[in-house]
C-alpha positions, 0 to 999 in steps of 0.5 A: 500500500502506498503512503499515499493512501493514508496519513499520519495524524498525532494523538494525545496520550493517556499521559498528557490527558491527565496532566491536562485534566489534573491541571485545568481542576487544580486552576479551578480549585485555586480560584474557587470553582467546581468543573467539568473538565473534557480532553478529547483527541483530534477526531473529538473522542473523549481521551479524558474527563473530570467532574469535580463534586459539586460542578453543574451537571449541565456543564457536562455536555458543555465541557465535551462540546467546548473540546469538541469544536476546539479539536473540530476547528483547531483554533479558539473560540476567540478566532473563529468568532472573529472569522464567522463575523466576516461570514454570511448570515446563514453560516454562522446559523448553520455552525450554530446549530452544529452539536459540535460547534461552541463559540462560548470561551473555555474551550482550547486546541491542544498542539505540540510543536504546532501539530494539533494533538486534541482540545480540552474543553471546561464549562463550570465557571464563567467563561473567563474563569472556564478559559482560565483553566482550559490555558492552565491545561494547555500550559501543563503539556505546552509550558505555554501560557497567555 
């Protein structure tokens, strides 16, 4: 078979998904706050998940769906609110609507040396509390901090 005929695609491991969890949970113990916490891989399989006692249980989906459009689009919800402002009405709807698309902060890439390894979402907090964590379990695989 010829290497054409597939592609090699980087994967968070094990490993780093739970140095990402254990560091997104400890930002939000550090400010007061109880989340979810969703690792996923880059095709947006769960790869890791964290409740901390307490969070809401709403936020459980919110967190997966958070990592999700992170993994999906590879950029920050930041960017891509920036990138749809330009778009026609009609595509930033249909993305809406979209049960993998979220605009709302605390949803982040995760990339070793700029290849896209998965996405972390977190979703208990306010957004700027959810983005506060989701950068501390970047940071914790990436040394990379905003």
């Amino acid at each position: 078979m010829s290497g054409a005929a597939f592609v090699r695609e980087a994967v968070i491991t094990h490993d780093a998904a739970l140095r990402v969890l254990a560091a997104a949970v400890g930002q939000a113990q550090s400010i007061g706050i109880r989340v979810n916490v969703a690792v996923v891989d880059t095709a947006g399989r769960l790869a890791g998940f964290v409740r901390m006692p307490g969070a809401f249980l709403v936020s459980i989906d919110m967190a997966c769906r958070k990592a999700r459009s992170a993994a999906g689009l590879g950029i920050e919800p930041e960017l891509a609110e920036q990138i749809l402002a330009h778009e026609d009405r009609r595509v930033r709807e249909g993305l809406m609507q979209h049960p993998d698309f979220s605009l709302i902060r605390g949803g982040l890439p995760l990339r070793i040396d700029g290849e896209l390894i998965g996405a972390i979402g977190v979703s208990g907090g306010s957004e700027s509390q959810d983005a506060a964590c989701a950068q501390a379990g970047v940071a914790a695989i990436t040394g990379e901090t905003t």
